[in-house]
DSSP file (Angstrom, degrees, kcal/mol; ACC not computed):
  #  RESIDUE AA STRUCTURE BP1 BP2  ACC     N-H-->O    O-->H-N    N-H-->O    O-->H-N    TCO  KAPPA ALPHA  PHI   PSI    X-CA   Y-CA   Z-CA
    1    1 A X              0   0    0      0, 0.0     2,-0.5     0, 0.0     3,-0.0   0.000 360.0 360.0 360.0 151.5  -88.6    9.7   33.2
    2    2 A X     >  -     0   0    0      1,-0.0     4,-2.2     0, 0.0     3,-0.2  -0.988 360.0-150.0-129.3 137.0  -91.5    6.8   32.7
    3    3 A X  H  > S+     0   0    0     -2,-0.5     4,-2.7     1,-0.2     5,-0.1   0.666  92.4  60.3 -75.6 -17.5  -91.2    5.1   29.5
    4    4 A X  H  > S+     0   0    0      2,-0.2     4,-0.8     3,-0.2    -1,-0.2   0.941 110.5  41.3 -73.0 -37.7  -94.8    4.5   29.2
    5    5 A X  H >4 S+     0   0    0      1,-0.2     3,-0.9     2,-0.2    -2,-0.2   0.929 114.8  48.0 -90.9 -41.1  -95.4    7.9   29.2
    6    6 A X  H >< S+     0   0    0     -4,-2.2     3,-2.2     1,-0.2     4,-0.4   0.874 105.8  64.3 -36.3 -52.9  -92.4    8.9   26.9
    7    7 A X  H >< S+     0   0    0     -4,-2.7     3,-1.2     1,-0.3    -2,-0.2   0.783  87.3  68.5 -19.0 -44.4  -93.7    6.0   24.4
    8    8 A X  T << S+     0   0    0     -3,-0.9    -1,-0.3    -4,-0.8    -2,-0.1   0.393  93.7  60.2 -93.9  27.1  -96.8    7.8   23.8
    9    9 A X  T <  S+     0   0    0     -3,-2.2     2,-0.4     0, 0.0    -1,-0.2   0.582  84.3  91.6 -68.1 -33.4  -94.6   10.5   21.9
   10   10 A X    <   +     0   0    0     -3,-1.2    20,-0.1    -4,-0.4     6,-0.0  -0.641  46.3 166.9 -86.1 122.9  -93.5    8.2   19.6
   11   11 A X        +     0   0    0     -2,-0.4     2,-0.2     4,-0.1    -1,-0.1   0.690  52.2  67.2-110.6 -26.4  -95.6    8.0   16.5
   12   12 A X  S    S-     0   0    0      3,-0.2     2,-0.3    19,-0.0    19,-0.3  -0.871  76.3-126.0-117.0 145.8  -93.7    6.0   13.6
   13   13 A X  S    S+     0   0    0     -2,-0.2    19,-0.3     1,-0.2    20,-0.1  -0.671  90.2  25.7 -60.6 128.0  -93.1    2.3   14.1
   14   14 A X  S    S+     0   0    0     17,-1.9    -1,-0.2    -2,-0.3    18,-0.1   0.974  90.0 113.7  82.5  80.3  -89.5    1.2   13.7
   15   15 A X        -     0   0    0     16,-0.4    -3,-0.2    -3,-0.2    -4,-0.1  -0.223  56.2-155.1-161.1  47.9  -88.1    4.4   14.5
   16   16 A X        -     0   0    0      1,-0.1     2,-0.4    12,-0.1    14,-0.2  -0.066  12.7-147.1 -65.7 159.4  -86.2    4.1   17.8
   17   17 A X  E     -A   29   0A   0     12,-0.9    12,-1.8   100,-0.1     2,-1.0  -0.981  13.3-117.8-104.6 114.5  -86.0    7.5   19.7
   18   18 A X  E     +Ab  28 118A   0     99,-2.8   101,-0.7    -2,-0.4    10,-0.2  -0.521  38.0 160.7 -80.2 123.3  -83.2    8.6   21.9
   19   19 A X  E     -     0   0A   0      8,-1.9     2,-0.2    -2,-1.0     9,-0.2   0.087  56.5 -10.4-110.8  16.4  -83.9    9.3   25.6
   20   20 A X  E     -     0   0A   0      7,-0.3     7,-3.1     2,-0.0     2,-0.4  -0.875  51.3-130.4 164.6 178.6  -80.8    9.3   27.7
   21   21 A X  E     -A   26   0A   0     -2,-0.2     2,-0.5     5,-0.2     5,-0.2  -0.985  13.6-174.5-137.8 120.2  -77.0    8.5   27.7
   22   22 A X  E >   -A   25   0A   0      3,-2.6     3,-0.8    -2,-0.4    -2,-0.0  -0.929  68.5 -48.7-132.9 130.1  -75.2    6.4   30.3
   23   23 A X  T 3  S-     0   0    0     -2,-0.5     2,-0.8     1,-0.2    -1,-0.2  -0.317 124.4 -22.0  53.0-139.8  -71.3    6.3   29.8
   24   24 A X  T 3  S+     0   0    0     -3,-0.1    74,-0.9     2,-0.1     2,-0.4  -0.307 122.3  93.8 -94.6  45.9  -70.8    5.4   25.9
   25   25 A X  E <   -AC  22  97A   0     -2,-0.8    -3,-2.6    -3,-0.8    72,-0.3  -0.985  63.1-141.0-136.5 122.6  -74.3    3.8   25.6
   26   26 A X  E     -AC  21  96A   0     70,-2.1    70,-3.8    -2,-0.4     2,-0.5  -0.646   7.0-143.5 -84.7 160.8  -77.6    5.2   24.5
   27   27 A X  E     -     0   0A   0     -7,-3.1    -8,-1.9    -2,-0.2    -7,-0.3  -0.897  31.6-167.4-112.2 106.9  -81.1    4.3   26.0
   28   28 A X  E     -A   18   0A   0     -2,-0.5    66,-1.0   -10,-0.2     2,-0.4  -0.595  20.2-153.5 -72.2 150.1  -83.6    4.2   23.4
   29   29 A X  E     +AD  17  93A   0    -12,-1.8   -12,-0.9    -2,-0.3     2,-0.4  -0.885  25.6 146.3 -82.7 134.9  -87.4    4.1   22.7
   30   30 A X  E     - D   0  92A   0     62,-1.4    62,-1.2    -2,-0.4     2,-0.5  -0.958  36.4-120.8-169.6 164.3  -89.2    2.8   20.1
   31   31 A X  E     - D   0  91A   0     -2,-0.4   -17,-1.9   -19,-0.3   -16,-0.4  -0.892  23.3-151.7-119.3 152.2  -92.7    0.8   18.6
   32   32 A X        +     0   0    0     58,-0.9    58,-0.1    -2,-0.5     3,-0.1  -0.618  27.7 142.6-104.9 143.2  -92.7   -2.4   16.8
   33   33 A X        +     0   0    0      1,-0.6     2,-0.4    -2,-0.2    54,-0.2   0.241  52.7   6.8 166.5 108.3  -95.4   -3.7   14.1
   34   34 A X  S    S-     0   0    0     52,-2.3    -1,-0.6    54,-0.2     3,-0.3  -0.729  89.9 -74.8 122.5 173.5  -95.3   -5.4   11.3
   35   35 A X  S    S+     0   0    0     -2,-0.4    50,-0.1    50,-0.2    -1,-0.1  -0.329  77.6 120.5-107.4  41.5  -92.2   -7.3    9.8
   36   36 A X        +     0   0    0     -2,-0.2     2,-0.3     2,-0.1    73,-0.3   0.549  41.9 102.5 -96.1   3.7  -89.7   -4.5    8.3
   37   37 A X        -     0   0    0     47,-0.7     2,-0.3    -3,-0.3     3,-0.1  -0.733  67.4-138.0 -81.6 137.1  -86.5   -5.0   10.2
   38   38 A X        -     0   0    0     -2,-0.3    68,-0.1     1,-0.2    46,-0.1  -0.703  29.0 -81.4 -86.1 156.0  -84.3   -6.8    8.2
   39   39 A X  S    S+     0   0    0     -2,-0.3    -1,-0.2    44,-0.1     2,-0.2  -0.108  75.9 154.3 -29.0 131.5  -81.8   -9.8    9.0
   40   40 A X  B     -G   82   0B   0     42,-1.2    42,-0.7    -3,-0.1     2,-0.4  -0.885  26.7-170.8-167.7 131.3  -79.0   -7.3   10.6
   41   41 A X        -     0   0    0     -2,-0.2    64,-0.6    40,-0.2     2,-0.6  -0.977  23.5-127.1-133.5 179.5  -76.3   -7.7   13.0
   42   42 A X    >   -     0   0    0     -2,-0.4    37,-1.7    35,-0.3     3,-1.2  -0.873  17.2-151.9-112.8 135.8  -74.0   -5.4   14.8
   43   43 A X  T 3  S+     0   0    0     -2,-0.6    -1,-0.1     1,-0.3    35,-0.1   0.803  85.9  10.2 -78.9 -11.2  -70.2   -6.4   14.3
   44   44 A X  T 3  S+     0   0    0      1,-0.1    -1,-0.3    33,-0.1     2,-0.3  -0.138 111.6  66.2-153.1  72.8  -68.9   -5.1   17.5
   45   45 A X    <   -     0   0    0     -3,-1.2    34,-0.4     2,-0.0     2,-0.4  -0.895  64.2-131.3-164.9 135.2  -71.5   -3.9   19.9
   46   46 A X        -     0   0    0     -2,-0.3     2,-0.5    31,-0.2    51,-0.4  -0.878  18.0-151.3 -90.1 154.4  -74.1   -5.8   21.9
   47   47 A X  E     -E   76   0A   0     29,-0.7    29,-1.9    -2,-0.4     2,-0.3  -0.956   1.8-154.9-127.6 125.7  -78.0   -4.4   22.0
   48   48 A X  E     -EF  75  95A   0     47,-1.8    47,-0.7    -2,-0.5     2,-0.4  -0.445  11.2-168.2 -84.9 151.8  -80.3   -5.1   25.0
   49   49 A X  E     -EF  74  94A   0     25,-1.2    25,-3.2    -2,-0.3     2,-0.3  -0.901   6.3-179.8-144.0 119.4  -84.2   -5.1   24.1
   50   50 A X  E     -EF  73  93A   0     43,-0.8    43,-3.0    -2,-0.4     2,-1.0  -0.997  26.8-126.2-115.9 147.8  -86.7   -5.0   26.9
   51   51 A X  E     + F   0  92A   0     21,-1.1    20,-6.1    18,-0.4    41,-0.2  -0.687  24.1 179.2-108.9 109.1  -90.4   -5.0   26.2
   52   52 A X  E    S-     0   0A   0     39,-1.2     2,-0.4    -2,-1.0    40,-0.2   0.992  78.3  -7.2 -84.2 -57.1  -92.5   -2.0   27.9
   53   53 A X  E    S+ F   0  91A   0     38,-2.2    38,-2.2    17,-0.1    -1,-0.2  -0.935 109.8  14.2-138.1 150.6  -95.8   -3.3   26.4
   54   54 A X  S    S-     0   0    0     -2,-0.4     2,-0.1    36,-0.2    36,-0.1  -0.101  78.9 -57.7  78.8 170.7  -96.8   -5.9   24.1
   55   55 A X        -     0   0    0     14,-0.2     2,-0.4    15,-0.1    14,-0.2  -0.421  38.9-173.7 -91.9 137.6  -95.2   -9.1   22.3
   56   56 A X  E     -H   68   0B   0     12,-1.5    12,-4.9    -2,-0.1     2,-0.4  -0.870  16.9-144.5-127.6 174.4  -92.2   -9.5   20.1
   57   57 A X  E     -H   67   0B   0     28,-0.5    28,-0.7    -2,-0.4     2,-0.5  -0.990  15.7-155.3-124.7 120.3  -91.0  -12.2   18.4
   58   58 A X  E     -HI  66  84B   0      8,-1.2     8,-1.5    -2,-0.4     2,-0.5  -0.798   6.4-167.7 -96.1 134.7  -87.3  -12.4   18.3
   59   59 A X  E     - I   0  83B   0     24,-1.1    24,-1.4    -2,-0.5     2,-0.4  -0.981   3.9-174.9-128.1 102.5  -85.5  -14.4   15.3
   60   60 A X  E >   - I   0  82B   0     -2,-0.5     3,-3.4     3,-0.3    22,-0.2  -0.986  38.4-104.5-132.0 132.3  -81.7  -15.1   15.8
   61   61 A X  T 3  S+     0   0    0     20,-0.9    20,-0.2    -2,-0.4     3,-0.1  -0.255 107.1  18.2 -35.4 105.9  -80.0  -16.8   12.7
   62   62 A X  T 3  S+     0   0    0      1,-0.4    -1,-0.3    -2,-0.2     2,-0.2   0.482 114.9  77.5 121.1   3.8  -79.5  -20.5   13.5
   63   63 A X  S <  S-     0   0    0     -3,-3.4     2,-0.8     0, 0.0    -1,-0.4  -0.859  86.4 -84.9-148.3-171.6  -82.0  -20.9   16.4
   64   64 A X        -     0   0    0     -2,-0.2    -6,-0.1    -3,-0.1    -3,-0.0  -0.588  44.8-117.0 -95.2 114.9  -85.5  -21.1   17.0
   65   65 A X        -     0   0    0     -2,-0.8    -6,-0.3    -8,-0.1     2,-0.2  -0.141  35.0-174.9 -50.6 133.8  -87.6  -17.9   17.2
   66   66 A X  E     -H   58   0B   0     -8,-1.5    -8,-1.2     0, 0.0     2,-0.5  -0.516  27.1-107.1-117.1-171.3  -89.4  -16.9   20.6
   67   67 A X  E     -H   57   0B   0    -10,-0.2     2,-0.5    -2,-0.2   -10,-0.3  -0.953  20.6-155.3-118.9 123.2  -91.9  -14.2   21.9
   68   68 A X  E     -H   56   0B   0    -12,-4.9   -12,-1.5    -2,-0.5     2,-0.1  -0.957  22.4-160.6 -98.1 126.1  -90.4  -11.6   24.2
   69   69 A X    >   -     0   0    0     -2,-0.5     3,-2.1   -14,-0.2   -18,-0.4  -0.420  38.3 -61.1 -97.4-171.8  -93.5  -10.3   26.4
   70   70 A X  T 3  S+     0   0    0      1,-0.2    -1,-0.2    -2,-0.1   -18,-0.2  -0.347 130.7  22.4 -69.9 133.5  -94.0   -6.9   28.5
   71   71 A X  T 3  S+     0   0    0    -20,-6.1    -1,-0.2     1,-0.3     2,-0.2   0.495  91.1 117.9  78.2   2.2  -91.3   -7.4   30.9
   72   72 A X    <   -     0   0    0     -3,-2.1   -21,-1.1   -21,-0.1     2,-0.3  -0.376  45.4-155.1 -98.1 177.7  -88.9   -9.6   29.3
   73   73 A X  E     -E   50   0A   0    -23,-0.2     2,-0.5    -2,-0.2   -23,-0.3  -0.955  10.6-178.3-157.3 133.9  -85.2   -8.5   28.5
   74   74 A X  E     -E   49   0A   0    -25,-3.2   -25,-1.2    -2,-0.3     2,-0.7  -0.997  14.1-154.4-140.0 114.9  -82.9  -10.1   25.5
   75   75 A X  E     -E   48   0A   0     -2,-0.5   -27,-0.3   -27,-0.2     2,-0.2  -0.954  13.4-145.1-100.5 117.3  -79.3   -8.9   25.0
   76   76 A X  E     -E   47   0A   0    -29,-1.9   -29,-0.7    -2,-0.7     2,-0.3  -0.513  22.1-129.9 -53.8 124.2  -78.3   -9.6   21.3
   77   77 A X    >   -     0   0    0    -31,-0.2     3,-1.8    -2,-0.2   -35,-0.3  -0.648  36.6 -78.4 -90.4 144.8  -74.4  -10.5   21.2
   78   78 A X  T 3  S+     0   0    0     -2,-0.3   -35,-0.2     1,-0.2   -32,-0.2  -0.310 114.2  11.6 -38.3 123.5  -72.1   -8.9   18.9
   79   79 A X  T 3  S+     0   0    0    -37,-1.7    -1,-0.2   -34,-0.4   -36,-0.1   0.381  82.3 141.5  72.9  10.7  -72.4  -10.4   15.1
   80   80 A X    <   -     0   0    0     -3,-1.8     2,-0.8   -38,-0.2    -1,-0.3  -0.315  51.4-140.1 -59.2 167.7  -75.3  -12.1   15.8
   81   81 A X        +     0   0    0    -20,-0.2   -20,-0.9   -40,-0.1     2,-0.4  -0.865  43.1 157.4-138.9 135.6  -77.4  -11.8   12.6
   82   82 A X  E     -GI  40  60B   0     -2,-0.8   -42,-1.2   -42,-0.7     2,-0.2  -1.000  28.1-156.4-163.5 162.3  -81.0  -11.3   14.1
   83   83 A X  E     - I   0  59B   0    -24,-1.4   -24,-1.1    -2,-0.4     2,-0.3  -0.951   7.1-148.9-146.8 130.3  -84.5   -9.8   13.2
   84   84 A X  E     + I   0  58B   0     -2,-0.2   -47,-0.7   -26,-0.2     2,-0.3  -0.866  19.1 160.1-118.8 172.5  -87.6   -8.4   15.1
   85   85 A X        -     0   0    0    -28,-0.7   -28,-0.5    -2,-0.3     2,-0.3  -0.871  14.5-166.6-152.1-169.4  -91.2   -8.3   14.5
   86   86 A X        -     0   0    0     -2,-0.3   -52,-2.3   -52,-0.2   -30,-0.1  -0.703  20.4-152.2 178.2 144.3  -94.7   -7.9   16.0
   87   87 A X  S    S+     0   0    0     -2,-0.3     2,-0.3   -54,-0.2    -1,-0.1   0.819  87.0  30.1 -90.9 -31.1  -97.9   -8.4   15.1
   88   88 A X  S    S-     0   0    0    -33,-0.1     2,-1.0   -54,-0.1   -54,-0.2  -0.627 111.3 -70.9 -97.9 174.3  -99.7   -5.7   17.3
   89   89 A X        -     0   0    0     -2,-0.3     2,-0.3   -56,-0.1   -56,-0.1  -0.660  58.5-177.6 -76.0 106.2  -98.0   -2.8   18.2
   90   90 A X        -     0   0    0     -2,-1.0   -58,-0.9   -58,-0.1     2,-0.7  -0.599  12.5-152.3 -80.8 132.3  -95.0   -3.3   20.9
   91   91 A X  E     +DF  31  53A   0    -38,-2.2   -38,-2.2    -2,-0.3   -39,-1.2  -0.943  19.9 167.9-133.7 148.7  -92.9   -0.9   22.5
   92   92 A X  E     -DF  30  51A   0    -62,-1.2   -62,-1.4    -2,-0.7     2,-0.5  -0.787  26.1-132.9-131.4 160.0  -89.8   -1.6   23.6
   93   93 A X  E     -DF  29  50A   0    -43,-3.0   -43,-0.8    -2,-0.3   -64,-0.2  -0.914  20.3-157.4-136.5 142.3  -86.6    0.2   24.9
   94   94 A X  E     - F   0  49A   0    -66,-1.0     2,-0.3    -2,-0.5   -45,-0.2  -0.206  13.1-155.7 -78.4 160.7  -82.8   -0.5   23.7
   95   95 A X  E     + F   0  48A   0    -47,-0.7   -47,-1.8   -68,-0.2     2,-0.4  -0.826  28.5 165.6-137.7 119.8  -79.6    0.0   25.3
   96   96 A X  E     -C   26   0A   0    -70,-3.8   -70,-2.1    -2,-0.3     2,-0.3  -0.941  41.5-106.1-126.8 145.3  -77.0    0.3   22.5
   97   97 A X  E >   -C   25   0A   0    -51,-0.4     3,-4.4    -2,-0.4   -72,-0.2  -0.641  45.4-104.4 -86.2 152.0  -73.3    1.7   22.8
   98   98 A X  T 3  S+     0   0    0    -74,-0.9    -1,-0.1     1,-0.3   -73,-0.1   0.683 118.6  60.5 -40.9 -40.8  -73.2    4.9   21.3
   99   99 A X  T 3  S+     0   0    0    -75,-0.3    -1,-0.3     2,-0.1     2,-0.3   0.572  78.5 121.7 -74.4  -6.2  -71.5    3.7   18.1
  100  100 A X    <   -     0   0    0     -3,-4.4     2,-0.2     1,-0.1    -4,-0.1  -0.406  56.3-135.0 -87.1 113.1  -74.5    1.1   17.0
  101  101 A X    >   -     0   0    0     -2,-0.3     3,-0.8     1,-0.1    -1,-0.1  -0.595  17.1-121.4 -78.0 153.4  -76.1    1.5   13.7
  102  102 A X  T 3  S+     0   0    0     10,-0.8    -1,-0.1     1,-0.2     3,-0.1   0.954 108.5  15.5 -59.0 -52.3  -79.6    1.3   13.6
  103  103 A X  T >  S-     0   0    0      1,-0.4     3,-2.5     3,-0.2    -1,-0.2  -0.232 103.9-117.2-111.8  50.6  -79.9   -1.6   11.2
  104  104 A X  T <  S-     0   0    0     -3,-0.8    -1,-0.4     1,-0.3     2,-0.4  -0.171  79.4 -30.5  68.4-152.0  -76.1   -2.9   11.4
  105  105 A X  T 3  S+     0   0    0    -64,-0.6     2,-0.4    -3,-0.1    -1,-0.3  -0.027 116.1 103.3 -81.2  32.0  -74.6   -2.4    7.7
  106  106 A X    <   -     0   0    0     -3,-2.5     2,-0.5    -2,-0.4    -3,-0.2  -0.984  58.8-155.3-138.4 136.6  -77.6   -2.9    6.1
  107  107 A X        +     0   0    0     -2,-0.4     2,-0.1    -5,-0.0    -2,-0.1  -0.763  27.5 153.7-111.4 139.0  -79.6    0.0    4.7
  108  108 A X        -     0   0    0     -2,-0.5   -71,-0.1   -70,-0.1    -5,-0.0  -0.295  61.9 -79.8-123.0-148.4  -83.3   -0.6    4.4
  109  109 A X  S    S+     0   0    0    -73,-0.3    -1,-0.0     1,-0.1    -2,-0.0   0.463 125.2  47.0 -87.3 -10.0  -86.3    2.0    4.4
  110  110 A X  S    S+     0   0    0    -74,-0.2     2,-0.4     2,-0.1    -1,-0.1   0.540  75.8 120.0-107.1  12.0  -86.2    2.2    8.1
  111  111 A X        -     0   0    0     -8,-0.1     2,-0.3   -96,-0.1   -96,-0.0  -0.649  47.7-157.0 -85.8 127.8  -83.0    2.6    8.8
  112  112 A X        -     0   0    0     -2,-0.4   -10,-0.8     1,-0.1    -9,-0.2  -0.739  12.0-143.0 -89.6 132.8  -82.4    5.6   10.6
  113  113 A X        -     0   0    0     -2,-0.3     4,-0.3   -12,-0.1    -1,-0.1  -0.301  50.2-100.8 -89.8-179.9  -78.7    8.1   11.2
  114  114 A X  S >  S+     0   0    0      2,-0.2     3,-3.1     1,-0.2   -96,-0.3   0.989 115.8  69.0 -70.4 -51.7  -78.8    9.4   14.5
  115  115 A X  T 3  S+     0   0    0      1,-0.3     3,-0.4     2,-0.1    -1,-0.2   0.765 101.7  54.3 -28.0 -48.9  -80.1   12.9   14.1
  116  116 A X  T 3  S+     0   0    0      1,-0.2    -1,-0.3     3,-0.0    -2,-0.2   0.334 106.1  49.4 -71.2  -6.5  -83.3   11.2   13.1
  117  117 A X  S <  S+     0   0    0     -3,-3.1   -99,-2.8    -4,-0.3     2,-0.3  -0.345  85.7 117.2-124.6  38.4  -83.5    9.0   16.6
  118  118 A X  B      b   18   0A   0     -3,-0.4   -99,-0.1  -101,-0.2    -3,-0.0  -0.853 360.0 360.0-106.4 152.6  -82.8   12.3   18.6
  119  119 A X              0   0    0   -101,-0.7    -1,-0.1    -2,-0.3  -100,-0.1   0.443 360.0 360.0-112.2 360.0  -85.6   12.7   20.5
């Protein structure tokens, strides 16, 4: 699989896709842009982000926000209360265990079930 080339399937922003399974974890896809993820964390899971193209800016409650670029990688700890964003379009891909809601217990307009991040 090449992610770049999977990525250019993916049409809606904040909308991760799933594209593969190892052990009890999915590997996701997804595009960034604009500011609609809300403050979320997940209470017993951690979530990997790496950035296949483009900028994000990562926001974790209680510390100072950075920029993840193409090529960076961020694992989000269980019950961290955290946010993403981008100002151009980004695409990124996740690794989440299998049990991980999209946006933790909090239900917004993007928040997605799984059926709807099948790919």
């Amino acid at each position: 699989m090449n992610l770049k080339e999977t990525l250019q399937d993916v049409t809606e922003y904040f909308s991760p896709k799933i594209v593969g399974e190892v052990n009890n974890e999915y590997i996701k896809v997804a595009k960034i842009k604009g500011d609609k993820v809300p403050w979320h964390n997940h209470e017993n899971e951690d979530e990997l982000f790496y950035i296949v193209e483009g900028s994000l800016l990562m926001e974790i409650e209680g510390q100072d926000a950075f920029i993840m670029n193409k090529g960076d990688l961020f694992v989000v700890k269980k019950g961290v209360n955290h946010r993403v964003s981008s100002e151009e379009e980004c695409a990124i891909m996740l690794i989440e265990s299998k049990t991980t809601k999209h946006t933790g217990d909090v239900d917004s307009e993007i928040t997605k079930t799984l059926d709807q991040q099948s790919y």
